[in-house]
GUBABA-35645 format. One record per residue (C-alpha): x, y, z; residue number from 0; residue in three letters. Coordinates in steps of 0.02 Angstrom, whole numbers. Example, Ala and Ser with C-alpha at 12.3 -4.5 7.8 and 13.67 -1.06 7.14 Angstrom:
2
       x       y       z    k    r
     615    -225     390    0  ALA
     684     -53     357    1  SER
***
This chain:
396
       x       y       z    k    r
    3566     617    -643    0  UNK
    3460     502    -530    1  UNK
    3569     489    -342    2  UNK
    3539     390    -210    3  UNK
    3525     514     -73    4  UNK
    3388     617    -185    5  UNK
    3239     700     -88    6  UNK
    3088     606    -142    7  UNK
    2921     642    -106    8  UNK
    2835     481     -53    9  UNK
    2664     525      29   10  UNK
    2560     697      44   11  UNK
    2445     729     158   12  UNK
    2341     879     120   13  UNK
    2183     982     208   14  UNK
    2106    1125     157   15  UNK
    1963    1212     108   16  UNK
    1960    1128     -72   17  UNK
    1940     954      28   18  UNK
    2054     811      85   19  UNK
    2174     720      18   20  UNK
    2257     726    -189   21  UNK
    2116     688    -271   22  UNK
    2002     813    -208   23  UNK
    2111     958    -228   24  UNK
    2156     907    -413   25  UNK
    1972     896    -445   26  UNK
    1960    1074    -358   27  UNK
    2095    1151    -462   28  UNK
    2013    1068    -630   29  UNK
    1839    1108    -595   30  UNK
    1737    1100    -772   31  UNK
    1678    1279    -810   32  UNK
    1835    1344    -700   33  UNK
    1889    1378    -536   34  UNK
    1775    1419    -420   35  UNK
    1852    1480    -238   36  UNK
    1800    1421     -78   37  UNK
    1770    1582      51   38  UNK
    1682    1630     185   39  UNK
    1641    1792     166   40  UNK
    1510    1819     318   41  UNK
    1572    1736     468   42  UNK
    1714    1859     495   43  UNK
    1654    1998     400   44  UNK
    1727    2111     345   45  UNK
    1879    1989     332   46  UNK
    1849    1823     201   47  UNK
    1921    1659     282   48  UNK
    1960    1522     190   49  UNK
    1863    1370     267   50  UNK
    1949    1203     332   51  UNK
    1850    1069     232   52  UNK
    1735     989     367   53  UNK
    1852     838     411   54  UNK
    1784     654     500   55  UNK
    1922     669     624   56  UNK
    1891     466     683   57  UNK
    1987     437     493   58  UNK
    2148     468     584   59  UNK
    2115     521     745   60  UNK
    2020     360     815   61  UNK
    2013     402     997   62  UNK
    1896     561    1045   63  UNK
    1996     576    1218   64  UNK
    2142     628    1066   65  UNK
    2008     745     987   66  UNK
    1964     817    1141   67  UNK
    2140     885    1236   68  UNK
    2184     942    1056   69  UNK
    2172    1128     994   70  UNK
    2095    1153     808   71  UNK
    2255    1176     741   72  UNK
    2319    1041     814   73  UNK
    2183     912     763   74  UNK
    2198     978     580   75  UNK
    2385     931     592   76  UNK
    2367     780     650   77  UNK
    2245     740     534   78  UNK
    2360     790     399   79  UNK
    2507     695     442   80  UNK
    2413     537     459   81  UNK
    2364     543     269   82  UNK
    2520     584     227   83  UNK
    2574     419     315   84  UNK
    2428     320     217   85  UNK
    2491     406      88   86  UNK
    2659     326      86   87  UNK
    2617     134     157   88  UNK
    2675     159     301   89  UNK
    2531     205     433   90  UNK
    2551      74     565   91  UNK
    2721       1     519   92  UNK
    2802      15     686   93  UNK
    2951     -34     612   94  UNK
    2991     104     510   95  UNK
    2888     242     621   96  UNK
    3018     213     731   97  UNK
    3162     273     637   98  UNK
    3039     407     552   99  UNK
    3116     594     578  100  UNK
    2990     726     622  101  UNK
    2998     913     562  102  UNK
    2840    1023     633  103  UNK
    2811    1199     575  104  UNK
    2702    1258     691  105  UNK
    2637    1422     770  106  UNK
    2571    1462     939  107  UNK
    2426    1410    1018  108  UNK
    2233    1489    1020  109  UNK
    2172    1634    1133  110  UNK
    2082    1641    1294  111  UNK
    1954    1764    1184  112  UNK
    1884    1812    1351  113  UNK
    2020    1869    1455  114  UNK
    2095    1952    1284  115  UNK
    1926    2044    1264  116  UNK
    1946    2120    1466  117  UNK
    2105    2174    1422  118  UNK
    2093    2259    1259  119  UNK
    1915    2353    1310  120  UNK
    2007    2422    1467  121  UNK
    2174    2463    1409  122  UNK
    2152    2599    1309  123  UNK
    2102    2687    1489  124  UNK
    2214    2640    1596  125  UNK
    2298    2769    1666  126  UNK
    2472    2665    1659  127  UNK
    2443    2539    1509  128  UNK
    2614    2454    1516  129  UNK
    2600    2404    1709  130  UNK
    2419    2372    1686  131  UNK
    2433    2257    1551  132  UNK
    2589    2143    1664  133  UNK
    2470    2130    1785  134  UNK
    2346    2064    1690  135  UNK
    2420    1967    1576  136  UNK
    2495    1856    1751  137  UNK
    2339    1865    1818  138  UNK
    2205    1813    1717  139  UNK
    2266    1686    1615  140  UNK
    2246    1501    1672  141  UNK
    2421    1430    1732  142  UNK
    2385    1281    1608  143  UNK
    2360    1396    1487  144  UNK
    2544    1425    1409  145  UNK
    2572    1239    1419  146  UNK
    2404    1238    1321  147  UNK
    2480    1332    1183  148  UNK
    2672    1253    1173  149  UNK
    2710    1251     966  150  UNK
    2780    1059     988  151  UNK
    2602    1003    1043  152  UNK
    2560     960     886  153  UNK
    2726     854     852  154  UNK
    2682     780    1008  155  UNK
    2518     720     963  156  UNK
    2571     632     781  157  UNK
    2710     537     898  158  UNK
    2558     487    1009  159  UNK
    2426     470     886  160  UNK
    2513     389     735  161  UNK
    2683     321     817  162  UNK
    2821     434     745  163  UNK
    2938     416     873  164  UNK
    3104     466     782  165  UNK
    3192     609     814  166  UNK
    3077     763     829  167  UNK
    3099     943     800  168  UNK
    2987    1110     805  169  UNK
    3027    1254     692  170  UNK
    2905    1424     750  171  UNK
    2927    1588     651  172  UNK
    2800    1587     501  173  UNK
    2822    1560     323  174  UNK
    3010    1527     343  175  UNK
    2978    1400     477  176  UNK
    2880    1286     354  177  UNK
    3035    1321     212  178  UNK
    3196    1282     345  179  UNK
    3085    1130     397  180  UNK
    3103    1041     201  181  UNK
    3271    1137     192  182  UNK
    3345    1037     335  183  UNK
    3259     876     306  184  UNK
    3326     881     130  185  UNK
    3497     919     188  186  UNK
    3478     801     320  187  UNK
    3439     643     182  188  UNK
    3587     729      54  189  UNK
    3718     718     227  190  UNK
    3653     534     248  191  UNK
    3583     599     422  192  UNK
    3410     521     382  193  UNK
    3327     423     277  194  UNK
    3123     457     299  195  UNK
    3049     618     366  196  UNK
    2864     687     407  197  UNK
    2880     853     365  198  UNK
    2733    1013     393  199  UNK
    2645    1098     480  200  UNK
    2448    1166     506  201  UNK
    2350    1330     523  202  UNK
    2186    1373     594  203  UNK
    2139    1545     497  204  UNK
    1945    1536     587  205  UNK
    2004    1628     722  206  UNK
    1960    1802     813  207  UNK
    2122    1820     891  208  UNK
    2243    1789     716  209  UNK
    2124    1906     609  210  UNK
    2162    2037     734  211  UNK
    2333    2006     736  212  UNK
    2348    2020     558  213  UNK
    2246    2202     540  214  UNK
    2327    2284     662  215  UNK
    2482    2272     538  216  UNK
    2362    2330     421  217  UNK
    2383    2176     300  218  UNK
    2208    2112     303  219  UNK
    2098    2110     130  220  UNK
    1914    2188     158  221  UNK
    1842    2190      -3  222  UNK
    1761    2074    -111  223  UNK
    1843    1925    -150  224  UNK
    1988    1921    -293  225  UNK
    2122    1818    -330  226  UNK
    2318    1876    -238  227  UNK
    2362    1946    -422  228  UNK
    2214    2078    -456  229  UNK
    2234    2119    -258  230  UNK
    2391    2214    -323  231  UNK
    2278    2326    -411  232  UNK
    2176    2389    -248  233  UNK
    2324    2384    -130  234  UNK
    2337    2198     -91  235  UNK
    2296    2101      83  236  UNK
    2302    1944     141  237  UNK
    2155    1820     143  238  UNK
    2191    1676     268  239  UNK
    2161    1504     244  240  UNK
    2162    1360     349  241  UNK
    2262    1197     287  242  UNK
    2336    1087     361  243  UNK
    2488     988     254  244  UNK
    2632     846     275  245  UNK
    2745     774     179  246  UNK
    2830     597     173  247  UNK
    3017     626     118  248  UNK
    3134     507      90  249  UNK
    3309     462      15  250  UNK
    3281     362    -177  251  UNK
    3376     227     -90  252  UNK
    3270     190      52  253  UNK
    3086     223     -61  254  UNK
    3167      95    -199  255  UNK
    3242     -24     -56  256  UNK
    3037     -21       1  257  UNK
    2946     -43    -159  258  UNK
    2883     154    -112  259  UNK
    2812     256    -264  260  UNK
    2900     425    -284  261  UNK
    2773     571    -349  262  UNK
    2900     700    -361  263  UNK
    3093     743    -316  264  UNK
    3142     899    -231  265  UNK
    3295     922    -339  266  UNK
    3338    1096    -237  267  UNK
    3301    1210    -112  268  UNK
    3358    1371     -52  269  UNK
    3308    1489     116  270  UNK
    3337    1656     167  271  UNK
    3297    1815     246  272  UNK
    3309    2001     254  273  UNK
    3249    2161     312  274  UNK
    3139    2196     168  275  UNK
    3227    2362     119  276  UNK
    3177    2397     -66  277  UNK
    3245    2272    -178  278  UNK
    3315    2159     -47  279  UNK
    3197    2031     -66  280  UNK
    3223    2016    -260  281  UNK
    3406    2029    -223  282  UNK
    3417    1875    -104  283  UNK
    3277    1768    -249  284  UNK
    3388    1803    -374  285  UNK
    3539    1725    -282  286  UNK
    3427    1573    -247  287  UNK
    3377    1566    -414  288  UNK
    3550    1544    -499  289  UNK
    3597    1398    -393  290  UNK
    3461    1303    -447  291  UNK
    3414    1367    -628  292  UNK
    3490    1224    -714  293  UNK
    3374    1135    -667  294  UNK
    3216    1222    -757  295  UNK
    3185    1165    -913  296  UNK
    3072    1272   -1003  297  UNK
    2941    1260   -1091  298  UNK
    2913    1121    -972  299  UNK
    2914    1208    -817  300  UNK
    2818    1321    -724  301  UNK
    2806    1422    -555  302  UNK
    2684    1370    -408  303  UNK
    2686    1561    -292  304  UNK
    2665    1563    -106  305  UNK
    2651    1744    -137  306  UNK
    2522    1817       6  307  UNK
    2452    1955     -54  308  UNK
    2545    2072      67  309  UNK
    2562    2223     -47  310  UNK
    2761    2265     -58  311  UNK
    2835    2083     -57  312  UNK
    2693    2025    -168  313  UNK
    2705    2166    -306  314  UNK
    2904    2130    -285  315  UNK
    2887    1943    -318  316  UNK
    2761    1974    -456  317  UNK
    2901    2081    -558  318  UNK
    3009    1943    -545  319  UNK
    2915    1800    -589  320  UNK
    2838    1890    -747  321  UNK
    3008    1919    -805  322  UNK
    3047    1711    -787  323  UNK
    2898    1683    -936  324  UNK
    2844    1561    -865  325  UNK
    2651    1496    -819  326  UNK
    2613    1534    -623  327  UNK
    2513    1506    -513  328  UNK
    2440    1596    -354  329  UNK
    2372    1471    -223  330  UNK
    2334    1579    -104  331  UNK
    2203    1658    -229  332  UNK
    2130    1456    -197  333  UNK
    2162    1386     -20  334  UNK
    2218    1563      59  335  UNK
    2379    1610     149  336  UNK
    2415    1490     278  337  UNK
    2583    1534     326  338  UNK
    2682    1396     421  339  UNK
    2623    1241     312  340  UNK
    2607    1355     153  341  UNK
    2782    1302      64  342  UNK
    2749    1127     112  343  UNK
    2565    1137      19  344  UNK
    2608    1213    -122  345  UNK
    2764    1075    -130  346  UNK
    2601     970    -120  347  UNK
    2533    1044    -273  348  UNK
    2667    1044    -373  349  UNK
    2731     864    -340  350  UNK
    2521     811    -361  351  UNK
    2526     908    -520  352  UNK
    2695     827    -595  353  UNK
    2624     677    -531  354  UNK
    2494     695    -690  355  UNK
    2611     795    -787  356  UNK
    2534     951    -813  357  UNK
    2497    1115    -739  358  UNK
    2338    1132    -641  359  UNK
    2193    1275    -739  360  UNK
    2235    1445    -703  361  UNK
    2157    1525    -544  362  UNK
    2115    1708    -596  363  UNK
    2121    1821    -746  364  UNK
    2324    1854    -760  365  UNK
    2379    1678    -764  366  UNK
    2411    1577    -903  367  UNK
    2351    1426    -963  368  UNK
    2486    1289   -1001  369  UNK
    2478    1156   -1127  370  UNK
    2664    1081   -1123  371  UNK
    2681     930   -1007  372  UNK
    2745     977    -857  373  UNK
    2920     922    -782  374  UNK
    2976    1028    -668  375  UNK
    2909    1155    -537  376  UNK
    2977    1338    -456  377  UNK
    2910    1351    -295  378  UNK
    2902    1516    -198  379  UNK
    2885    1582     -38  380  UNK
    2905    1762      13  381  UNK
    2845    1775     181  382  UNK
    2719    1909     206  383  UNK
    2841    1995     320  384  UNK
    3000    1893     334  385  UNK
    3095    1753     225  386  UNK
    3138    1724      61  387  UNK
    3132    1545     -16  388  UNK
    3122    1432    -179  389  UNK
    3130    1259    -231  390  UNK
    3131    1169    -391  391  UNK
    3030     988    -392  392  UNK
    3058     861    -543  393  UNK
    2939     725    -601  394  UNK
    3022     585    -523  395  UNK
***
C-alpha cells in the first residue's frame, strides 16, 4: 500500500559508455539485431575498458574555470548529477536546492603517474623498501596533491556547480559505499529526516593507476571480450567501466505536493558485509532476501545483477539467482564494473526499465528473454571484494 514517506525515484541522471541520459541507454539495451557492447579493447591492452561516452561538459558544467580545477571523475559526476536534477524539474530552483540532501559515493582521487612510475621502477631494488618507499612517498608528491584527491571534492563541486547546498555527506569504501548511500537516504525519507536527496556517485575506469590496482589482486579480465556470465567459464575478471550516475529521491508526499513524476519506488533495501568465507556471502543475501520477498511478484519480476565478474562472489551470486527463476540481467557485461556508483546505475536501469514496463533484451547467451510486463525489480550488489546488498524497486 501506497505511504507517504515512500522512496520515489524522481530524476536519473546517467553516463556511461552506452551514452547520456534514459533514452540513450534504453536505445543501447534494445539495439535492433541485439546488443552490441561498447569496449575498448586497445588503449589498455591487455585490459578492455569500458569507455565514458564523449560528454559536452558546457551541458551542465557552464563555466570551463569549473572544468578545469576538476579531476575526470569528478567532472563525470558532476555532469551526472546535473541531469539527474533536469531530470526531476528542479535544476535551478534555489528554493528547493536548498533544502536538497546530498549523498556522494565517491573514491579517491587520480595518480601523480610520474612520481608512481619512480617509485615502483626503483623499489623492487632498494635495499630497505619499506623506509625507501616513506621517504618517497613525503617527498615527491606535491603538497596540494592530497587535497587534490579528497573523496568529498566531487560533493563539493555539485554544491558549487548546481546549488545543492543541503546537508552533505561522503560515503568512500567501494561497492558498499554506493548501497549505504540509497540505504540511508531511504531510511532518512521513511524517519521523516528528509524529504529530497541527490544520491551517487562516479568512476573513471580510463586510468593507469586503477587497472594496476585491480591486477595486482589478480581480478583483472585479459581475454577477449565476453559478457560477466560466460567469464565464469574461463575463471572470471573484472572489466571496468566508467559511469557516472545520480539519483533524485524523494518522499511520495513531497513529489505529489510538487506535481513531480515518480518513475519507480524503492519499496526496500537491505546492506551488509562479511569476510567472504565460503558461503557467507549467500548466507547474509539470503537474510536480505526474506525481508523483502513479499514484495516480488513473479512472473512479473525480474533481477538487475551488479555482479562483477570477480570469480568466487560472482559464481556464488550466480547459484543463487538461478535458483530465484527469474530473468537477469548482468550490466556489467554492458557498461562494465564501476564500483561506487554501480548500485545506484543499475537502480537506474531498473526504475528506466519499469518506467516502460518491461525488461530490457538480454545481454549475452545465458540470460533470458522476458515477455511478462514488468513490475518489480531485484537489484544486486556483491561487491567484488566486500558488501553484500539488494533492493526491490516497484513501478510506481
Amino acid at each position: 500500500m501506497a505511504s507517504a514517506r515512500d522512496a520515489m525515484i524522481t530524476g536519473i541522471g546517467l553516463v556511461s559508455c552506452l551514452g547520456e541520459g534514459t533514452k540513450a541507454h534504453w536505445a543501447a539495451l534494445n539495439r535492433d539485431g541485439g546488443f552490441q557492447p561498447v569496449v575498448d579493447t586497445t588503449t589498455f591492452a591487455p585490459w578492455p575498458v569500458h569507455p565514458m561516452t564523449a560528454l559536452q561538459l558546457d551541458r551542465q558544467i557552464p563555466k570551463r574555470g569549473d572544468q578545469r580545477q576538476m579531476e575526470a571523475w569528478q567532472r563525470i559526476g558532476t555532469y551526472a548529477a546535473g541531469l539527474a536534477l533536469d531530470s526531476a524539474g528542479v535544476k535551478g530552483n534555489a528554493e528547493l536546492l536548498s533544502r536538497m540532501d546530498m549523498i556522494v559515493a565517491a573514491g579517491g582521487g587520480e595518480r601523480d603517474y610520474a612520481a608512481d612510475a619512480v617509485i615502483l621502477s626503483a623499489l623492487p631494488n632498494a635495499a630497505d623498501p619499506g623506509t625507501f618507499l616513506n621517504e618517497h612517498l613525503l617527498s615527491d608528491l606535491r603538497p596540494t596533491l592530497f587535497l587534490a584527491q579528497l573523496s568529498n571534492l566531487l560533493a563539493g563541486n555539485i554544491s558549487i556547480v548546481h546549488g545543492v547546498v543541503g546537508s552533505s555527506r561522503t560515503f568512500m569504501g567501494e561497492e558498499t559505499s554506493g548501497t549505504d548511500a540509497v540505504r540511508i537516504a531511504c531510511a532518512r525519507i521513511a524517519a521523516g529526516q528528509g524529504e529530497m536527496f541527490l544520491v551517487g556517485g562516479s568512476y573513471n575506469a580510463q586510468r593507469p593507476d586503477v587497472l594496476l590496482h585491480y591486477e595486482m589482486g589478480g581480478l583483472l579480465w585479459k581475454r577477449p571480450f565476453v559478457g560477466v556470465w560466460s567469464r565464469l567459464e574461463q575463471g572470471g575478471g573484472l572489466v571496468l567501466g566508467s559511469v557516472g550516475c545520480f539519483l533524485v529521491i524523494e518522499s511520495r508526499e513531497h513529489a505529489v505536493a510538487r506535481g513531480a513524476t515518480a518513475l519507480a519506488h524503492i519499496a526496500a533495501v537491505a546492506t551488509d558485509r562479511c569476510r567472504r568465507r565460503p558461503g557467507e556471502a549467500l548466507t547474509n543475501a539470503t537474510h536480505q532476501l526474506m525481508t523483502m520477498r513479499h514484495h516480488l511478484e513473479p512472473p512479473f519480476a525480474a533481477i538487475i545483477s551488479g555482479a562483477s565478474g570477480a570469480p568466487e562472489p560472482t559464481r556464488e551470486e550466480a547459484a543463487f539467482l538461478r535458483d530465484l527463476g527469474m530473468p537477469m540481467r548482468a550490466t556489467a557485461s554492458a557498461i562494465g564494473h564501476s564500483l561506487e556508483p554501480s548500485f545506484p546505475a543499475n537502480l537506474a536501469l531498473a526504475a528506466i526499465s519499469l518506467s516502460q514496463r518491461r525488461l530490457f533484451a538480454p545481454l549475452e547467451p545465458d540470460e533470458e528473454p522476458m515477455t511478462d510486463e514488468l513490475r518489480h525489480v531485484l537489484v544486486t550488489s556483491w561487491g567484488h571484494w566486500r558488501g553484500e546488498a539488494l533492493a526491490v524497486v516497484e513501478a510506481a
